[in-house]
PDB file with SEQRES, HELIX, SHEET and CRYST1 records, atoms N, CA, C and O in Angstrom:
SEQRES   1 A   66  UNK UNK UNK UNK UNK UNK UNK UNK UNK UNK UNK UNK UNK          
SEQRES   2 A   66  UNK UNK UNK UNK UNK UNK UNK UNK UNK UNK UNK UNK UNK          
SEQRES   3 A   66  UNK UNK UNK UNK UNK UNK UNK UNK UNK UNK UNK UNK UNK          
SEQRES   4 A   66  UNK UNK UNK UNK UNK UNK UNK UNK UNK UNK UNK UNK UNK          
SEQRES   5 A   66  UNK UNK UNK UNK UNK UNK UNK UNK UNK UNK UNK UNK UNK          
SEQRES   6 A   66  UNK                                                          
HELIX    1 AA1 UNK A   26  UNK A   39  1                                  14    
HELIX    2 AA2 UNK A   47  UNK A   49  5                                   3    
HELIX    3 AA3 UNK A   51  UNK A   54  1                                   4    
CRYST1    1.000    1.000    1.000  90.00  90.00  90.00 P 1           1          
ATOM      1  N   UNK A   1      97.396  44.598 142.780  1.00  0.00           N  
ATOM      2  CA  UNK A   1      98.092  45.800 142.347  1.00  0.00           C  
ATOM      3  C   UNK A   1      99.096  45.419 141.258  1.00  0.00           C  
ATOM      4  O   UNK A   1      99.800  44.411 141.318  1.00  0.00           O  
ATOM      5  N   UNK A   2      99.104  46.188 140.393  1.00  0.00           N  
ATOM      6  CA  UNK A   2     100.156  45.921 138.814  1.00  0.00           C  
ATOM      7  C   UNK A   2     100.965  46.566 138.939  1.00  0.00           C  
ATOM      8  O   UNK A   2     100.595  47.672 139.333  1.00  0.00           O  
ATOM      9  N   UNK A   3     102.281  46.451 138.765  1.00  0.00           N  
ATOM     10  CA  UNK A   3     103.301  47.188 138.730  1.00  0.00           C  
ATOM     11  C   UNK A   3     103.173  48.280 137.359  1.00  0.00           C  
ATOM     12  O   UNK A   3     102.445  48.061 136.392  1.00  0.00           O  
ATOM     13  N   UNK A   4     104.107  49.563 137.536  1.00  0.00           N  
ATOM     14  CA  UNK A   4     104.066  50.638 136.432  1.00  0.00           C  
ATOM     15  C   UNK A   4     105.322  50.558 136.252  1.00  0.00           C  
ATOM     16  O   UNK A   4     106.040  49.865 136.972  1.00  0.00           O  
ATOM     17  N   UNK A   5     105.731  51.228 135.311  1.00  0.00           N  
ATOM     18  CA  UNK A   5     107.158  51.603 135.094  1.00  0.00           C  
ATOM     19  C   UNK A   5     107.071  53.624 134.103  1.00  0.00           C  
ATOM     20  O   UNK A   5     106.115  54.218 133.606  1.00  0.00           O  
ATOM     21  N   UNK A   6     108.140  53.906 134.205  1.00  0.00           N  
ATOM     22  CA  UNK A   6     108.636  54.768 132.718  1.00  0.00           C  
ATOM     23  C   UNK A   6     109.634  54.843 132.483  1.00  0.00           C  
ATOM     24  O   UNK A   6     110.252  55.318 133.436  1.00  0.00           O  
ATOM     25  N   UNK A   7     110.378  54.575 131.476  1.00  0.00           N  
ATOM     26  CA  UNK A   7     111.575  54.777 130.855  1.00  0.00           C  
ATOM     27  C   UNK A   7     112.291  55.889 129.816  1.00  0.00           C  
ATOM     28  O   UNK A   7     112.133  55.856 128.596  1.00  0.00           O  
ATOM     29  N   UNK A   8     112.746  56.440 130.215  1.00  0.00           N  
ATOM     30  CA  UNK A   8     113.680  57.375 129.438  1.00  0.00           C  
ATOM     31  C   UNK A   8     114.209  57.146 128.133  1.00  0.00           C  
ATOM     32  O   UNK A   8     114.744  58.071 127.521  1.00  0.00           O  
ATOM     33  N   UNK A   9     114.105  55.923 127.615  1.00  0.00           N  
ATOM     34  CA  UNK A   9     114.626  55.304 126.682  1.00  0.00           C  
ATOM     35  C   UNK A   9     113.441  55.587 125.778  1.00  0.00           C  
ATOM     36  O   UNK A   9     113.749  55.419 124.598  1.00  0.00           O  
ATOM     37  N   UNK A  10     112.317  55.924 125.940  1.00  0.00           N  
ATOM     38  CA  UNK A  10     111.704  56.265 125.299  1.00  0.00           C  
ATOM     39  C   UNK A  10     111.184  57.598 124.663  1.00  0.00           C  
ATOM     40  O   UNK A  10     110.423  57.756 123.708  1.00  0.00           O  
ATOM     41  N   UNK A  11     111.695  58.340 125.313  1.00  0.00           N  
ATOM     42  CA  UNK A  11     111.628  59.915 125.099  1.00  0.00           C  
ATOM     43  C   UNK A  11     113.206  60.515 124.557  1.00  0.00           C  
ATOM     44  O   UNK A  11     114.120  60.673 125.367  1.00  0.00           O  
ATOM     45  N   UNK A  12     113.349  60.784 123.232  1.00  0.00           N  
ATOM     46  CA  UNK A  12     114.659  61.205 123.042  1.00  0.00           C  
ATOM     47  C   UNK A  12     115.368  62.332 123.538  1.00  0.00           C  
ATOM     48  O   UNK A  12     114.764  63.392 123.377  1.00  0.00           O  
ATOM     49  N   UNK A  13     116.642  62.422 124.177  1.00  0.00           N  
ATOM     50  CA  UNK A  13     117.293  63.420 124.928  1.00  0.00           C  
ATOM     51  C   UNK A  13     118.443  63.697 124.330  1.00  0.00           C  
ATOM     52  O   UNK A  13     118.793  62.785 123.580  1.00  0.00           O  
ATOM     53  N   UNK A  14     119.360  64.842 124.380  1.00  0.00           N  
ATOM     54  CA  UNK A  14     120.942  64.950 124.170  1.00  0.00           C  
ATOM     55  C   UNK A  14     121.424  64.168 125.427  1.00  0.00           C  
ATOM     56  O   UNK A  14     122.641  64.285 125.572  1.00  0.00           O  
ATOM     57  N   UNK A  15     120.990  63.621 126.107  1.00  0.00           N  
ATOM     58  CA  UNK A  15     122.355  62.726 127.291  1.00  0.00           C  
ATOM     59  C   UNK A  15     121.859  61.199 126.781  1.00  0.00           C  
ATOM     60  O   UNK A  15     122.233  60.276 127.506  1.00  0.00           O  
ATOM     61  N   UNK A  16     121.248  60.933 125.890  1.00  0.00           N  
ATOM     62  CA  UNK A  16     120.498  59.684 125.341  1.00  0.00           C  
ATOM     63  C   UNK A  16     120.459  58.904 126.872  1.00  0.00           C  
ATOM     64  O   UNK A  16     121.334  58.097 127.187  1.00  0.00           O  
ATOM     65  N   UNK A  17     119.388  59.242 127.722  1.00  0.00           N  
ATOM     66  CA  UNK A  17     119.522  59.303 129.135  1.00  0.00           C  
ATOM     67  C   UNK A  17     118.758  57.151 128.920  1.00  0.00           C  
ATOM     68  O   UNK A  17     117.849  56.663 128.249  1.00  0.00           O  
ATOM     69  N   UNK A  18     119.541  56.699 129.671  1.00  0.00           N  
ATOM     70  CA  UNK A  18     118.898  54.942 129.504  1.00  0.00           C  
ATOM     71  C   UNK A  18     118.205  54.729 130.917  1.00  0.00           C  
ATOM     72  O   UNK A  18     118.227  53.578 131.354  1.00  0.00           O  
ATOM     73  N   UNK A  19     117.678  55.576 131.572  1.00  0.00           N  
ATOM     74  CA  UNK A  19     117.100  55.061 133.276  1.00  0.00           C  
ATOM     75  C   UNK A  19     115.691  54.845 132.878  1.00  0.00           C  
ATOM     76  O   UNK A  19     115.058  55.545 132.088  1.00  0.00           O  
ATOM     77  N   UNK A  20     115.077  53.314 133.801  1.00  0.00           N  
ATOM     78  CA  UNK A  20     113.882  52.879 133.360  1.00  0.00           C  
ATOM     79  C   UNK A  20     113.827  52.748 135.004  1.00  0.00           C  
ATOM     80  O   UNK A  20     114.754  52.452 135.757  1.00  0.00           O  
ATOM     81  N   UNK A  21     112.292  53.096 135.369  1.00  0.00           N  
ATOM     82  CA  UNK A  21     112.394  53.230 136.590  1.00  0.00           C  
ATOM     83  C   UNK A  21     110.549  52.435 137.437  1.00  0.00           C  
ATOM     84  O   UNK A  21     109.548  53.135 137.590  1.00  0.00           O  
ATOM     85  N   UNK A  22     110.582  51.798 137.597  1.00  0.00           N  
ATOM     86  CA  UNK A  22     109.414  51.055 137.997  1.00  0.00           C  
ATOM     87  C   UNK A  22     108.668  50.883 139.824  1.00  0.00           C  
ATOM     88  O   UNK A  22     109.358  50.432 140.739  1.00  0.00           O  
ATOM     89  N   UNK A  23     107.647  51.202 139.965  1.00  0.00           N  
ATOM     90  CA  UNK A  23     107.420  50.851 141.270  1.00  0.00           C  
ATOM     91  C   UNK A  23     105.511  50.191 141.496  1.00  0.00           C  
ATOM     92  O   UNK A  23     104.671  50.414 140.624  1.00  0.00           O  
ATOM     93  N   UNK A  24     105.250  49.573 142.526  1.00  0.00           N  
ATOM     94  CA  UNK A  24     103.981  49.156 142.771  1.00  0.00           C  
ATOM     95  C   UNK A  24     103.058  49.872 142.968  1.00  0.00           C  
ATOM     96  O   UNK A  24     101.966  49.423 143.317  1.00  0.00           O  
ATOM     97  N   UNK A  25     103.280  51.084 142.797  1.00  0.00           N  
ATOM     98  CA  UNK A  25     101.804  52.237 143.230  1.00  0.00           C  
ATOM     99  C   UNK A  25     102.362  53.389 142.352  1.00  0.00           C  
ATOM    100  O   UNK A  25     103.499  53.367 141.879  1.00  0.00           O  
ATOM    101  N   UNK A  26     101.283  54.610 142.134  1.00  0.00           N  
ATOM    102  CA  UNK A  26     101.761  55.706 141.119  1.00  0.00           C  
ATOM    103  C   UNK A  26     102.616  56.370 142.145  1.00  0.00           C  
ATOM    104  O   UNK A  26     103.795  56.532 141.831  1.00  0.00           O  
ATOM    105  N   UNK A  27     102.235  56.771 143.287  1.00  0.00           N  
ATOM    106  CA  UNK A  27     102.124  57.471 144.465  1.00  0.00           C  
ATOM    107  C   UNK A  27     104.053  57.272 144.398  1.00  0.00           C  
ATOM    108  O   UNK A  27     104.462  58.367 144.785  1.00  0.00           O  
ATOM    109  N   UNK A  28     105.054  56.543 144.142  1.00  0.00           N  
ATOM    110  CA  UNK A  28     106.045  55.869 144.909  1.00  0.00           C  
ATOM    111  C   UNK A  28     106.831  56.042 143.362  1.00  0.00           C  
ATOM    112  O   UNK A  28     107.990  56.433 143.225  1.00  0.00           O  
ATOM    113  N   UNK A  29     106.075  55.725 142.460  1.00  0.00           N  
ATOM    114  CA  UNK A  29     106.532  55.855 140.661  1.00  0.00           C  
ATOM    115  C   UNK A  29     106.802  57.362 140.497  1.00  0.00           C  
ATOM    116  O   UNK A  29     107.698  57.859 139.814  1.00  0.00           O  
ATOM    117  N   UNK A  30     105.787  58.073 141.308  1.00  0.00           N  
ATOM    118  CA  UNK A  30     105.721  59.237 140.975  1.00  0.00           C  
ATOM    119  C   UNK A  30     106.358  60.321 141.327  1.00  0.00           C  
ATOM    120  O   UNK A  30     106.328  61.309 140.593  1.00  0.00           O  
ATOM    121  N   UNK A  31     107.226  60.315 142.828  1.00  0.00           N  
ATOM    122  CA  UNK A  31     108.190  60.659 143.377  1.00  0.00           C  
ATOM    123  C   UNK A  31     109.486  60.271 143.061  1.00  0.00           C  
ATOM    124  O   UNK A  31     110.408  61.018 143.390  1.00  0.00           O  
ATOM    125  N   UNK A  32     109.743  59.092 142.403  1.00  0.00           N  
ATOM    126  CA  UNK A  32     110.739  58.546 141.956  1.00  0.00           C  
ATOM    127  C   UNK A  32     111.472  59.327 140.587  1.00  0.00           C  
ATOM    128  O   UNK A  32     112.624  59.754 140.503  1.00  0.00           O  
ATOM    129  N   UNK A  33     110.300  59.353 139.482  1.00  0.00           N  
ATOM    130  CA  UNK A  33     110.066  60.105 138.046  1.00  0.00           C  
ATOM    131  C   UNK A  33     110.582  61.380 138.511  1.00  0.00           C  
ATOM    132  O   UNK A  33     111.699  61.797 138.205  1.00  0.00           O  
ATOM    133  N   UNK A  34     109.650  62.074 139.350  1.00  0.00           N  
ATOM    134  CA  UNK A  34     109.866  63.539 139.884  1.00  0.00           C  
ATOM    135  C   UNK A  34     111.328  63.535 139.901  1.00  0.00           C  
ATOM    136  O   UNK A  34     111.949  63.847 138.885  1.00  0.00           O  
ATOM    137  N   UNK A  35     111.965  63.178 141.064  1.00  0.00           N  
ATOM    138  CA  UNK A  35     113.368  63.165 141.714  1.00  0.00           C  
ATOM    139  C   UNK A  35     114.523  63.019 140.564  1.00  0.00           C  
ATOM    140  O   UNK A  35     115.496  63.771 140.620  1.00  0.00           O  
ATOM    141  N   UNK A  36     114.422  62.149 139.630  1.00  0.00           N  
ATOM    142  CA  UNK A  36     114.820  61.798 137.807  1.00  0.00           C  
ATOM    143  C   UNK A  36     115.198  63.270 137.262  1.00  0.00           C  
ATOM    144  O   UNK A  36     116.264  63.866 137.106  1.00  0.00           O  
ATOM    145  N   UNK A  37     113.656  63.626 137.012  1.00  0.00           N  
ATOM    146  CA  UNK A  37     113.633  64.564 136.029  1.00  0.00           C  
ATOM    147  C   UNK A  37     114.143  65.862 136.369  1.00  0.00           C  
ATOM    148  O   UNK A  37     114.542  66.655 135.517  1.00  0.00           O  
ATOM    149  N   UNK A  38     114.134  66.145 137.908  1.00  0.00           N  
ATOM    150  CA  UNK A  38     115.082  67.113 138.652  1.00  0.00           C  
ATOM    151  C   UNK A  38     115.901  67.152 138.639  1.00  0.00           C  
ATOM    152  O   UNK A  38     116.416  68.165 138.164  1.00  0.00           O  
ATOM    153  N   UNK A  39     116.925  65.837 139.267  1.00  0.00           N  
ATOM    154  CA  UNK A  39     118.073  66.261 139.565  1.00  0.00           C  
ATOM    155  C   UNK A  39     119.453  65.794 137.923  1.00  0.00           C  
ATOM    156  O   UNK A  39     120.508  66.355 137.626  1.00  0.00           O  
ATOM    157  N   UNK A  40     118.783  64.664 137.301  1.00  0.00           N  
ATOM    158  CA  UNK A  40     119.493  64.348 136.032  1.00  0.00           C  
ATOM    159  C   UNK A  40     119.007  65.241 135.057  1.00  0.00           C  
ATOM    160  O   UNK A  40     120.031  65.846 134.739  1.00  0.00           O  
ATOM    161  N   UNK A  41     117.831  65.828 134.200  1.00  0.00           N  
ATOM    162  CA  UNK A  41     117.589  66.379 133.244  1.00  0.00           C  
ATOM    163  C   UNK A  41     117.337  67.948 133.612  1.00  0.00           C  
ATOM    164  O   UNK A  41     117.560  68.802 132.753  1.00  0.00           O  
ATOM    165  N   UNK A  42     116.952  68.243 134.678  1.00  0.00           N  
ATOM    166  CA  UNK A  42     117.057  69.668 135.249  1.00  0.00           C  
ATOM    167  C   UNK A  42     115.839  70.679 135.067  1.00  0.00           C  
ATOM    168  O   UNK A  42     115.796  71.878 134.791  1.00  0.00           O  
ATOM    169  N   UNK A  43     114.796  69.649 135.352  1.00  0.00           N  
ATOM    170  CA  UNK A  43     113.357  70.273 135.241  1.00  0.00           C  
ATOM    171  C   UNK A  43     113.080  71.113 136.135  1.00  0.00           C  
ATOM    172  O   UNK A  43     113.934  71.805 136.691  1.00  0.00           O  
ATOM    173  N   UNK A  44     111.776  71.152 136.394  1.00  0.00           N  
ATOM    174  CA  UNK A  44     111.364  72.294 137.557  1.00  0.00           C  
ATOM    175  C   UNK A  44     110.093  71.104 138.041  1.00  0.00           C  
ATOM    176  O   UNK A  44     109.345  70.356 137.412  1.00  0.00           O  
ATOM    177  N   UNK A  45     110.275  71.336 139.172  1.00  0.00           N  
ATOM    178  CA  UNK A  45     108.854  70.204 140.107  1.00  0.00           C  
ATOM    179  C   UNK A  45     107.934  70.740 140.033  1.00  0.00           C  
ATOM    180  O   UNK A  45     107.698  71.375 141.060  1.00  0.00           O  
ATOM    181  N   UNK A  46     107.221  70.832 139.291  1.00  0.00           N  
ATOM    182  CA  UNK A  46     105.828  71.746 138.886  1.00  0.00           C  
ATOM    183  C   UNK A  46     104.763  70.774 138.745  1.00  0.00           C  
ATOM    184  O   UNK A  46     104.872  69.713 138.129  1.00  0.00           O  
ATOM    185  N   UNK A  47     103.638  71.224 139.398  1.00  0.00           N  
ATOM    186  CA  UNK A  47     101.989  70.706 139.047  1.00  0.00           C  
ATOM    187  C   UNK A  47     102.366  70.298 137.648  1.00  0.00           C  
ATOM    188  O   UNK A  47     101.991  69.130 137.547  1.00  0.00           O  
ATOM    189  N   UNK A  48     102.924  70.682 136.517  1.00  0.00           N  
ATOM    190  CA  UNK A  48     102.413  70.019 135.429  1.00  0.00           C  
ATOM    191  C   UNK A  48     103.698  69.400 134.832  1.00  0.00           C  
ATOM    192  O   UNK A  48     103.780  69.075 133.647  1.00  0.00           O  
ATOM    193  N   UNK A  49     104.766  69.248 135.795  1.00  0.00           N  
ATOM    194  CA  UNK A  49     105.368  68.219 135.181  1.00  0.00           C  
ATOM    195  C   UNK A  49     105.361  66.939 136.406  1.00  0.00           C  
ATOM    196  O   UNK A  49     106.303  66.166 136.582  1.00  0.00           O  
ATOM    197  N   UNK A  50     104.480  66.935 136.934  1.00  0.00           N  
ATOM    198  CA  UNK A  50     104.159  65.645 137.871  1.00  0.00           C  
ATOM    199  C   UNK A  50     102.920  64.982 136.678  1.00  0.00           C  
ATOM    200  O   UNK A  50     102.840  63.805 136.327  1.00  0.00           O  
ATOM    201  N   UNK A  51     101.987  66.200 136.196  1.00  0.00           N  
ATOM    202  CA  UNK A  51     101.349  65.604 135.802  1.00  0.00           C  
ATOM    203  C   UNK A  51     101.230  64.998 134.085  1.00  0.00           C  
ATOM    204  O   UNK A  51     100.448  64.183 133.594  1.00  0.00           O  
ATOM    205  N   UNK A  52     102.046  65.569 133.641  1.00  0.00           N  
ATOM    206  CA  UNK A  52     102.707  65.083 132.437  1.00  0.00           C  
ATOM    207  C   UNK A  52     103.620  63.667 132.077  1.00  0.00           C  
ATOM    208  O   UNK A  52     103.614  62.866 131.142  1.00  0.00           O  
ATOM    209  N   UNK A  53     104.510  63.833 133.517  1.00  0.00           N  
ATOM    210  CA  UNK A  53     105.147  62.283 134.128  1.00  0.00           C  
ATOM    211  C   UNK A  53     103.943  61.242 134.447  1.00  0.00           C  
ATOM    212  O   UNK A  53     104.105  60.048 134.196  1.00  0.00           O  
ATOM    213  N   UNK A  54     103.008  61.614 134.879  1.00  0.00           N  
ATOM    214  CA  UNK A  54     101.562  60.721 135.368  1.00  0.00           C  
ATOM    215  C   UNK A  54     100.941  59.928 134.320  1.00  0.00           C  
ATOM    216  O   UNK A  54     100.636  58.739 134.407  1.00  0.00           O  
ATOM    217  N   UNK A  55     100.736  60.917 133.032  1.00  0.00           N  
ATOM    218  CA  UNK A  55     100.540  60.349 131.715  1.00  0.00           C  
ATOM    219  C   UNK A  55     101.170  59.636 131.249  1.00  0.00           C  
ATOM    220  O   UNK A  55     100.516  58.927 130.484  1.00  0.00           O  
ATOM    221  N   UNK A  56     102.870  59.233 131.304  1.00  0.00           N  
ATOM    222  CA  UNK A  56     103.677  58.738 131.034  1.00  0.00           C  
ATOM    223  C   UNK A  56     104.034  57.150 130.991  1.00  0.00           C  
ATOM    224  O   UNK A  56     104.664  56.425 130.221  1.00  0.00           O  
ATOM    225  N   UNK A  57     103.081  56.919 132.601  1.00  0.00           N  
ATOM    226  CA  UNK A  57     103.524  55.569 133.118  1.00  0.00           C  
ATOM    227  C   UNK A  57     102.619  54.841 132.029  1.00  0.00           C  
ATOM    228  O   UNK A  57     101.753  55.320 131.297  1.00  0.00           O  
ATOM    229  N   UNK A  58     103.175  53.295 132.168  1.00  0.00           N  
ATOM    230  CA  UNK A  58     102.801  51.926 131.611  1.00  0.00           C  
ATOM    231  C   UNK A  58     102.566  50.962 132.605  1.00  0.00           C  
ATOM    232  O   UNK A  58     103.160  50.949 133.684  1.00  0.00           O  
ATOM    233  N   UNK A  59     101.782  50.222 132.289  1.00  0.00           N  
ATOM    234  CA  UNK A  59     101.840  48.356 132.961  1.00  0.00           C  
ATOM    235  C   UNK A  59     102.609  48.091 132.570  1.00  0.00           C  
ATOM    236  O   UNK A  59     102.913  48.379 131.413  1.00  0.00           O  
ATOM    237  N   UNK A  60     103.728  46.993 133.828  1.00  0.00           N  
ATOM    238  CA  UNK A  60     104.075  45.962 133.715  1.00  0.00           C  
ATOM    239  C   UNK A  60     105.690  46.450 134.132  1.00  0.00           C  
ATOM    240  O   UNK A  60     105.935  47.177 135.095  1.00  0.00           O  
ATOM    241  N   UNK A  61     106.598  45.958 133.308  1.00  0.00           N  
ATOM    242  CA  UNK A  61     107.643  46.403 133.590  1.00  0.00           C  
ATOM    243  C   UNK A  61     108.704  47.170 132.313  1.00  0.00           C  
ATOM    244  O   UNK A  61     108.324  47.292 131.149  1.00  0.00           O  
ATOM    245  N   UNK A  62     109.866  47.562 132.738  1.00  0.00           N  
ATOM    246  CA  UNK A  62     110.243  47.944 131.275  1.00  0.00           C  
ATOM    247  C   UNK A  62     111.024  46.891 130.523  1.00  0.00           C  
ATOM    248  O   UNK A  62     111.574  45.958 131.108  1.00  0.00           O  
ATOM    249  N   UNK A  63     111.053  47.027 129.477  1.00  0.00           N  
ATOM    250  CA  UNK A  63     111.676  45.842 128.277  1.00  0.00           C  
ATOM    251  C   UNK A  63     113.167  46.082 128.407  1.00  0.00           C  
ATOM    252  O   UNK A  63     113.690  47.187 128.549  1.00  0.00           O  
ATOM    253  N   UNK A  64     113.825  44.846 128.339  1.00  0.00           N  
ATOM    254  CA  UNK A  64     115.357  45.032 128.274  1.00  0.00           C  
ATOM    255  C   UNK A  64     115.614  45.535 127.184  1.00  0.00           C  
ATOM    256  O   UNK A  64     116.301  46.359 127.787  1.00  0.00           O  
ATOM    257  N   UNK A  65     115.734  45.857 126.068  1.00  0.00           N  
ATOM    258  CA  UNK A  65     116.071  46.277 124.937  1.00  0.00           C  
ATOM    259  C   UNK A  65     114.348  47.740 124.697  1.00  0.00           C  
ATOM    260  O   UNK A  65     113.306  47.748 125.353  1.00  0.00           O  
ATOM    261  N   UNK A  66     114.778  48.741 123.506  1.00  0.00           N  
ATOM    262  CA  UNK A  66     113.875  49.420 122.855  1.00  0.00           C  
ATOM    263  C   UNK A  66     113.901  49.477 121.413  1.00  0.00           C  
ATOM    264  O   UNK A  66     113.045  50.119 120.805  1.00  0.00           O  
TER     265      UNK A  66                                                      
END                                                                             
């Protein structure tokens, strides 16, 4: 199993938001992302922003610097 990550640092925001957030399964990445994008940026938990976050992830881990 490969680790995923997604980082915020990569999507530009007005809070220039820096959380990079990584886990061993999507399943665990994906609840994590969810919980993020709720309670810091103030999304809505919707079928299509789980699945928009889904598209999102990468291998490996995130880079100290962007």
């Amino acid at each position: 199993m490969s680790r995923k990550y997604i980082d915020c640092r990569e999507y530009p925001s007005d809070m220039n938001c820096s959380v990079a957030i990584s886990a061993d399964s999507d399943k665990e990445l994906l609840e994590a992302a969810v919980q993020h994008a709720v309670t810091i940026h103030q999304h809505q938990d919707t079928p299509e922003l789980r699945s928009q976050l889904g598209q999102l992830f990468k291998e490996g881990t995130p880079p100290l610097e962007i």
